[in-house]
C-alpha positions in Angstrom: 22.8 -89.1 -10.7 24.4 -86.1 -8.3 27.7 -85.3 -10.1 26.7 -85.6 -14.1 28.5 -84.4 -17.0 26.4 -82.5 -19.4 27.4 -83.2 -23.1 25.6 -80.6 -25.5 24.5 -78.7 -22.7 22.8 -75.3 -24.5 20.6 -77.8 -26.9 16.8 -78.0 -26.1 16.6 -81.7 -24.6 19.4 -81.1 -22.6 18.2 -77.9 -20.8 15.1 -79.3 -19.9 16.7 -82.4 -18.3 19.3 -79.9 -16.1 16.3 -78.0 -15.2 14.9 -81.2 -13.8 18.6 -82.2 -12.3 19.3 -78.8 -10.8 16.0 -78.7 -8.8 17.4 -82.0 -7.3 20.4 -80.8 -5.9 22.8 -82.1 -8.6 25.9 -81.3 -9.1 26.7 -79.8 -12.7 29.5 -79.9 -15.2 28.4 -78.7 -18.7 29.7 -78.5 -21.8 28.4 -77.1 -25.3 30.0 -74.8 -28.5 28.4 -71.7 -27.7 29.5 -70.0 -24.4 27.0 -67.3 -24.2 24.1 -69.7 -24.4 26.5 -72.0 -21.7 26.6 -69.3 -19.6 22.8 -68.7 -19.3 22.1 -72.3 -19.1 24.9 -72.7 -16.4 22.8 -69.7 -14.2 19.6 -70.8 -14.9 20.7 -74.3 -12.7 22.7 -72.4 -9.9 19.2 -70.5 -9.4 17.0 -73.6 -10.1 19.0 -75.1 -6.8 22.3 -77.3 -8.3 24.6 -77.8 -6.0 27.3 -76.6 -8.2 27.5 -75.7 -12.1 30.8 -75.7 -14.1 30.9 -74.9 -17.4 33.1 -74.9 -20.7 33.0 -74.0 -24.0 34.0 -76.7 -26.2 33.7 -77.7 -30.2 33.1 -81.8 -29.1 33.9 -82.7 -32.8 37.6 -82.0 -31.2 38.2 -85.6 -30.3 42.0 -84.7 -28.8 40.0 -82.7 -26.0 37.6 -85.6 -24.6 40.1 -87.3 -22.5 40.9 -83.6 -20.5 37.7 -83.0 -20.7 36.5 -86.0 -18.9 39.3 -85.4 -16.3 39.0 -81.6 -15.4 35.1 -82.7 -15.1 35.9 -85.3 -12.0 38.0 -83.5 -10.4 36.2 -80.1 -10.6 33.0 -82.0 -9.3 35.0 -84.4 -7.0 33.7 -87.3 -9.0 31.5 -88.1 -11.8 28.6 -90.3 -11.5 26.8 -89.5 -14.3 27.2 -88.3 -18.0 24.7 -87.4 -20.8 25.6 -87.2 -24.0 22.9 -85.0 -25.8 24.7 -83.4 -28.5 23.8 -83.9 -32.3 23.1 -82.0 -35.6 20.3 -83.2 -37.9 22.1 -82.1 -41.3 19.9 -81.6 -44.4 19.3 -85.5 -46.3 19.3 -83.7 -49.5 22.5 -81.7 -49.4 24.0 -84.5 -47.8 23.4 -87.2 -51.0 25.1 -84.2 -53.0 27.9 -83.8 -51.0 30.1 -86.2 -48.9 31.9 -83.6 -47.0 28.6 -82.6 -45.4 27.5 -86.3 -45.1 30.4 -86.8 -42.8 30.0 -83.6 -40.6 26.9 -85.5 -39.5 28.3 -89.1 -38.9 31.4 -87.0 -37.3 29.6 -85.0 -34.9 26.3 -87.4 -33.8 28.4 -90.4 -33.9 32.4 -90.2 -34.0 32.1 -87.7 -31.1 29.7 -89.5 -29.3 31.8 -92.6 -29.5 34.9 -91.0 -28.6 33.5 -89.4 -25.2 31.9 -92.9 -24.8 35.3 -94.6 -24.6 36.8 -91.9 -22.3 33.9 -92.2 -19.9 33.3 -95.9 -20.3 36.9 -96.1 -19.1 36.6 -94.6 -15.6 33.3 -95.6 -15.5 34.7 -99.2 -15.6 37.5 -98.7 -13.3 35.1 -97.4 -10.7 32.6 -99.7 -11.1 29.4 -97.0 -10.8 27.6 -95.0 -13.0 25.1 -94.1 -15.4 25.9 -93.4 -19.0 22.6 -91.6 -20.7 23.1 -91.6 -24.6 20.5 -89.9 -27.0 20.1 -91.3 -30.1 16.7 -91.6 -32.3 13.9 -93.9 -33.2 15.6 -92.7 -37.1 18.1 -95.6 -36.3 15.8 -98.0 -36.5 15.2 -97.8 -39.7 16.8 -96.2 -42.9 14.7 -93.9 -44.9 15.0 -92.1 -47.5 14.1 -89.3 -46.2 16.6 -88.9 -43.6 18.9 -92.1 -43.8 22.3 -89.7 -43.5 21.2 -89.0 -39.7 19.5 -92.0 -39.3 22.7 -93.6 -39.8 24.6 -91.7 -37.7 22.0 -92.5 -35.1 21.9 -96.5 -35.8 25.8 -97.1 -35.5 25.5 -95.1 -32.7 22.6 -96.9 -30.8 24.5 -100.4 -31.8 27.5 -99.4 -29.9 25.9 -98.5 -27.2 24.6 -101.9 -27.2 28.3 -103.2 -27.0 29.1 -101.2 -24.7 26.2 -102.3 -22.9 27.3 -105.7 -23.1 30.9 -104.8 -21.9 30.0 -102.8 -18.6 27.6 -105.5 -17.5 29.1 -106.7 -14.7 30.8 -103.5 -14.0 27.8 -101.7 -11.9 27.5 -99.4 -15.0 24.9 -98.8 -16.2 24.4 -97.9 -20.6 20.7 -96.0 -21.3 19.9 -95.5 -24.9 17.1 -92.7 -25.1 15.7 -93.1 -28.9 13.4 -90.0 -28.9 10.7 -89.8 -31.7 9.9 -86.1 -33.0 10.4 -83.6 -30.7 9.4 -79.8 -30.8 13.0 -77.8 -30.6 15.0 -75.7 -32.3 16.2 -78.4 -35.0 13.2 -79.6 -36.1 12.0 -75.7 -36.5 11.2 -76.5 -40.3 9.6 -79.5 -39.5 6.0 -79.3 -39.5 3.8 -80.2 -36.2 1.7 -82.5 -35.7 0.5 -85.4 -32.9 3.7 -87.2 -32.9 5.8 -84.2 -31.6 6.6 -84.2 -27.8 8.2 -81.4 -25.9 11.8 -81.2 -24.8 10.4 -81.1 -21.2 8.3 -84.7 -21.7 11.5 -86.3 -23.6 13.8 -85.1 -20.2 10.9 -86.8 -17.5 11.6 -89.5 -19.5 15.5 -89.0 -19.5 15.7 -89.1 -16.3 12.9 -92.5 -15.0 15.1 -94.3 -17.6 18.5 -93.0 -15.8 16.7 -93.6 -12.4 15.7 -97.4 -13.3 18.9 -97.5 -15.1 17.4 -98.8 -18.1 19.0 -100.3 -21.6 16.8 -99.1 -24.3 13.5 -97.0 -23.8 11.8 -95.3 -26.3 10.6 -91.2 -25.6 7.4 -91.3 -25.6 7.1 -94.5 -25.1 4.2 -95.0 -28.1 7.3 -94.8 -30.5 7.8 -98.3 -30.0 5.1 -99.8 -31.1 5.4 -97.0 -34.4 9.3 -98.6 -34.7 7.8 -102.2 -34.3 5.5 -101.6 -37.3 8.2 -100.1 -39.3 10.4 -102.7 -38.6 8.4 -105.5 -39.4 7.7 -104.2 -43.1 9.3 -106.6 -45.8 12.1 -104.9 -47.2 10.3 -105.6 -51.0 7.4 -103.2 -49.5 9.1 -100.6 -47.8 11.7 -99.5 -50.8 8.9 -98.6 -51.8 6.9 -96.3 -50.0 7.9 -92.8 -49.6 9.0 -92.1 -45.7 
Protein backbone atom coordinates (compact mmCIF):
# COMPACT_ATOMS: atom_id res chain seq x y z
CA UNK A 1 0.00 0.00 0.00
CA UNK A 2 1.64 3.71 -1.06
CA UNK A 3 -1.43 5.96 -1.03
CA UNK A 4 -3.63 4.58 2.10
CA UNK A 5 -6.43 6.14 3.82
CA UNK A 6 -6.10 6.08 7.55
CA UNK A 7 -9.55 5.54 9.34
CA UNK A 8 -9.20 6.27 13.25
CA UNK A 9 -5.89 7.50 12.73
CA UNK A 10 -4.89 9.07 16.56
CA UNK A 11 -6.00 5.42 18.09
CA UNK A 12 -3.05 3.17 19.35
CA UNK A 13 -3.12 0.29 16.62
CA UNK A 14 -3.33 2.74 14.05
CA UNK A 15 -0.29 4.93 14.95
CA UNK A 16 1.89 2.16 15.21
CA UNK A 17 0.95 0.71 11.76
CA UNK A 18 1.57 4.59 10.08
CA UNK A 19 4.83 4.54 11.95
CA UNK A 20 5.60 1.37 10.14
CA UNK A 21 3.89 2.91 6.60
CA UNK A 22 5.64 6.28 6.92
CA UNK A 23 9.18 4.78 7.19
CA UNK A 24 8.26 3.15 3.81
CA UNK A 25 7.64 6.00 1.93
CA UNK A 26 3.81 5.94 1.91
CA UNK A 27 1.70 8.26 1.11
CA UNK A 28 -0.80 9.45 3.99
CA UNK A 29 -4.39 10.55 4.25
CA UNK A 30 -5.61 10.37 7.93
CA UNK A 31 -8.52 10.79 9.52
CA UNK A 32 -9.74 10.66 13.38
CA UNK A 33 -12.21 12.97 15.90
CA UNK A 34 -9.56 14.68 17.69
CA UNK A 35 -7.49 17.19 15.63
CA UNK A 36 -4.86 17.98 18.12
CA UNK A 37 -3.88 14.34 18.51
CA UNK A 38 -4.30 14.27 14.32
CA UNK A 39 -2.04 16.81 14.06
CA UNK A 40 0.80 15.17 16.15
CA UNK A 41 0.19 11.93 14.54
CA UNK A 42 0.17 13.56 11.02
CA UNK A 43 3.98 15.08 12.03
CA UNK A 44 5.22 12.33 13.56
CA UNK A 45 4.89 10.42 9.80
CA UNK A 46 6.17 13.56 7.70
CA UNK A 47 9.39 13.14 10.08
CA UNK A 48 9.28 9.27 10.17
CA UNK A 49 9.76 9.75 6.06
CA UNK A 50 5.94 9.55 4.37
CA UNK A 51 5.93 10.84 1.30
CA UNK A 52 2.97 13.05 2.10
CA UNK A 53 0.48 13.32 5.14
CA UNK A 54 -3.06 14.85 4.95
CA UNK A 55 -5.15 15.06 7.60
CA UNK A 56 -8.82 15.86 8.81
CA UNK A 57 -10.73 16.02 11.65
CA UNK A 58 -13.77 14.04 11.33
CA UNK A 59 -16.72 12.50 13.81
CA UNK A 60 -16.93 9.03 11.36
CA UNK A 61 -20.20 8.19 13.15
CA UNK A 62 -21.34 11.12 10.49
CA UNK A 63 -22.25 8.73 7.71
CA UNK A 64 -23.33 11.83 5.22
CA UNK A 65 -19.48 12.73 5.18
CA UNK A 66 -17.94 9.21 4.06
CA UNK A 67 -18.62 9.56 0.47
CA UNK A 68 -16.60 13.34 0.42
CA UNK A 69 -14.39 11.92 2.48
CA UNK A 70 -13.37 9.08 0.34
CA UNK A 71 -13.22 11.56 -2.62
CA UNK A 72 -11.17 14.56 -1.19
CA UNK A 73 -8.75 11.49 -0.01
CA UNK A 74 -8.02 10.30 -3.88
CA UNK A 75 -7.72 13.28 -5.19
CA UNK A 76 -5.58 14.90 -2.44
CA UNK A 77 -3.20 11.70 -2.67
CA UNK A 78 -3.66 11.31 -6.50
CA UNK A 79 -5.18 7.89 -5.92
CA UNK A 80 -5.96 5.61 -3.09
CA UNK A 81 -4.62 2.20 -3.03
CA UNK A 82 -5.13 1.39 0.37
CA UNK A 83 -7.57 2.06 3.37
CA UNK A 84 -7.62 0.92 7.02
CA UNK A 85 -10.32 1.15 8.89
CA UNK A 86 -9.07 1.15 12.62
CA UNK A 87 -11.64 3.03 14.40
CA UNK A 88 -13.85 1.52 17.29
CA UNK A 89 -14.96 2.15 20.91
CA UNK A 90 -15.18 -0.72 23.41
CA UNK A 91 -18.31 0.71 25.40
CA UNK A 92 -18.85 -0.63 28.99
CA UNK A 93 -21.09 -4.48 28.74
CA UNK A 94 -22.74 -3.45 31.89
CA UNK A 95 -24.03 0.01 31.14
CA UNK A 96 -24.83 -1.16 27.89
CA UNK A 97 -27.50 -4.15 29.13
CA UNK A 98 -29.07 -1.02 31.19
CA UNK A 99 -29.30 1.14 28.48
CA UNK A 100 -30.11 0.78 24.75
CA UNK A 101 -29.10 4.21 23.71
CA UNK A 102 -25.46 3.33 24.76
CA UNK A 103 -25.78 -0.20 23.31
CA UNK A 104 -26.33 1.38 19.95
CA UNK A 105 -23.42 4.03 20.21
CA UNK A 106 -21.28 1.00 20.02
CA UNK A 107 -22.98 -1.06 17.15
CA UNK A 108 -23.16 2.57 15.46
CA UNK A 109 -19.64 3.60 15.66
CA UNK A 110 -17.66 -0.09 15.38
CA UNK A 111 -19.97 -1.36 12.92
CA UNK A 112 -22.54 1.08 11.03
CA UNK A 113 -19.55 3.40 10.38
CA UNK A 114 -17.40 0.85 9.43
CA UNK A 115 -19.86 -0.48 6.94
CA UNK A 116 -20.77 2.72 5.57
CA UNK A 117 -16.92 3.68 4.71
CA UNK A 118 -16.74 0.02 3.47
CA UNK A 119 -19.40 0.67 0.76
CA UNK A 120 -17.92 4.01 -0.34
CA UNK A 121 -14.44 2.45 -0.67
CA UNK A 122 -15.57 -0.91 -1.95
CA UNK A 123 -17.07 1.14 -4.69
CA UNK A 124 -14.07 2.69 -6.27
CA UNK A 125 -12.12 0.02 -5.15
CA UNK A 126 -14.32 -2.08 -7.60
CA UNK A 127 -14.37 0.19 -10.33
CA UNK A 128 -10.61 0.34 -10.38
CA UNK A 129 -10.01 -3.01 -9.93
CA UNK A 130 -6.86 -2.64 -7.19
CA UNK A 131 -6.53 -2.36 -3.72
CA UNK A 132 -6.31 -3.44 -0.28
CA UNK A 133 -9.10 -2.94 2.14
CA UNK A 134 -7.48 -3.64 5.93
CA UNK A 135 -10.60 -3.94 8.39
CA UNK A 136 -9.94 -4.45 12.28
CA UNK A 137 -12.30 -6.19 14.00
CA UNK A 138 -11.77 -8.71 17.15
CA UNK A 139 -11.37 -12.36 18.06
CA UNK A 140 -14.71 -11.01 20.56
CA UNK A 141 -16.73 -11.78 17.28
CA UNK A 142 -16.19 -15.08 17.40
CA UNK A 143 -17.89 -15.75 20.06
CA UNK A 144 -20.64 -13.98 22.31
CA UNK A 145 -19.95 -13.63 25.85
CA UNK A 146 -21.36 -12.35 28.54
CA UNK A 147 -18.92 -10.48 29.43
CA UNK A 148 -18.62 -8.32 26.44
CA UNK A 149 -21.30 -9.58 23.93
CA UNK A 150 -22.51 -5.71 23.13
CA UNK A 151 -18.87 -5.22 21.34
CA UNK A 152 -18.53 -8.54 20.44
CA UNK A 153 -21.50 -8.03 18.42
CA UNK A 154 -20.59 -5.08 16.86
CA UNK A 155 -17.42 -6.86 15.94
CA UNK A 156 -19.16 -10.20 14.58
CA UNK A 157 -21.64 -8.42 12.07
CA UNK A 158 -18.81 -6.63 11.19
CA UNK A 159 -16.25 -9.42 10.54
CA UNK A 160 -19.39 -11.31 8.48
CA UNK A 161 -19.60 -8.46 6.12
CA UNK A 162 -16.42 -8.27 5.46
CA UNK A 163 -16.67 -11.77 4.43
CA UNK A 164 -19.40 -10.72 1.83
CA UNK A 165 -17.65 -8.23 0.71
CA UNK A 166 -14.93 -10.53 0.43
CA UNK A 167 -16.86 -12.69 -1.64
CA UNK A 168 -18.07 -9.72 -3.90
CA UNK A 169 -14.54 -8.17 -4.80
CA UNK A 170 -13.07 -11.48 -5.70
CA UNK A 171 -12.59 -11.20 -9.06
CA UNK A 172 -12.15 -7.51 -8.81
CA UNK A 173 -8.16 -7.55 -7.88
CA UNK A 174 -9.30 -6.29 -4.37
CA UNK A 175 -8.31 -7.49 -1.92
CA UNK A 176 -10.73 -7.70 1.81
CA UNK A 177 -8.17 -8.40 5.11
CA UNK A 178 -10.00 -8.97 8.34
CA UNK A 179 -7.44 -8.30 11.31
CA UNK A 180 -9.27 -10.02 14.43
CA UNK A 181 -6.78 -8.84 17.14
CA UNK A 182 -6.88 -10.58 20.65
CA UNK A 183 -6.08 -8.28 23.81
CA UNK A 184 -3.93 -5.62 23.15
CA UNK A 185 -2.15 -3.12 25.57
CA UNK A 186 -3.72 0.53 24.58
CA UNK A 187 -5.44 3.11 25.83
CA UNK A 188 -8.98 1.23 25.81
CA UNK A 189 -8.13 -1.62 27.52
CA UNK A 190 -6.38 0.73 30.30
CA UNK A 191 -8.78 -0.89 32.97
CA UNK A 192 -8.21 -4.16 31.82
CA UNK A 193 -5.79 -6.04 33.76
CA UNK A 194 -2.38 -7.54 32.04
CA UNK A 195 -1.45 -10.47 31.63
CA UNK A 196 0.34 -13.09 28.88
CA UNK A 197 -2.32 -12.73 26.32
CA UNK A 198 -1.81 -8.94 25.82
CA UNK A 199 0.28 -7.88 22.77
CA UNK A 200 1.46 -4.42 21.94
CA UNK A 201 0.04 -1.98 19.42
CA UNK A 202 3.41 -2.23 17.63
CA UNK A 203 3.24 -6.37 17.30
CA UNK A 204 -0.65 -6.12 16.28
CA UNK A 205 0.59 -3.38 13.28
CA UNK A 206 3.78 -5.99 11.93
CA UNK A 207 1.00 -8.07 11.69
CA UNK A 208 -1.25 -5.41 10.03
CA UNK A 209 0.79 -4.90 7.59
CA UNK A 210 2.30 -9.07 6.34
CA UNK A 211 -1.44 -9.63 6.25
CA UNK A 212 -1.98 -6.33 3.87
CA UNK A 213 1.37 -7.36 2.08
CA UNK A 214 0.12 -11.20 1.34
CA UNK A 215 -3.24 -9.66 0.96
CA UNK A 216 -4.72 -12.06 3.19
CA UNK A 217 -8.71 -12.85 4.12
CA UNK A 218 -8.68 -13.52 7.76
CA UNK A 219 -5.64 -13.66 10.09
CA UNK A 220 -5.72 -13.61 13.59
CA UNK A 221 -3.06 -10.96 15.70
CA UNK A 222 -1.07 -12.79 17.29
CA UNK A 223 -1.55 -15.48 15.49
CA UNK A 224 -1.92 -17.97 18.84
CA UNK A 225 -5.49 -16.47 19.05
CA UNK A 226 -6.66 -18.89 16.68
CA UNK A 227 -6.14 -21.79 18.12
CA UNK A 228 -7.73 -19.87 21.67
CA UNK A 229 -10.94 -19.04 19.17
CA UNK A 230 -10.85 -22.65 17.86
CA UNK A 231 -11.29 -23.94 21.41
CA UNK A 232 -13.90 -21.44 22.20
CA UNK A 233 -15.68 -22.31 19.34
CA UNK A 234 -15.85 -25.75 19.57
CA UNK A 235 -17.55 -25.71 23.19
CA UNK A 236 -21.24 -27.12 23.03
CA UNK A 237 -23.47 -24.36 23.43
CA UNK A 238 -25.20 -26.44 26.77
CA UNK A 239 -21.46 -26.00 28.35
CA UNK A 240 -20.53 -22.67 27.49
CA UNK A 241 -23.92 -20.72 28.93
CA UNK A 242 -22.53 -21.74 31.47
CA UNK A 243 -19.25 -20.83 32.34
CA UNK A 244 -18.41 -17.32 33.23
CA UNK A 245 -16.19 -15.54 30.29
Amino acid sequence: MKKVLVLGATSAIAQATIRLLAARGAALYLVGRNAANLDAVAKDAATRGASKVEQQALDLDDFSAHEALVERATQTLGGLDGALIAHGVLGDQKTCERSWAETEKVLRTNFLSAASLLTALANRFEVQKAGTLVVISSVAGDRGRQSNYVYGASKGALTVFLQGLRNRLAHSGVAVVTVKPGFVDTPMTAHVPKNKLFASPEQVARGILRAADGRKNEVYVPAKWALIMFIIRSIPEGIFKRLKL
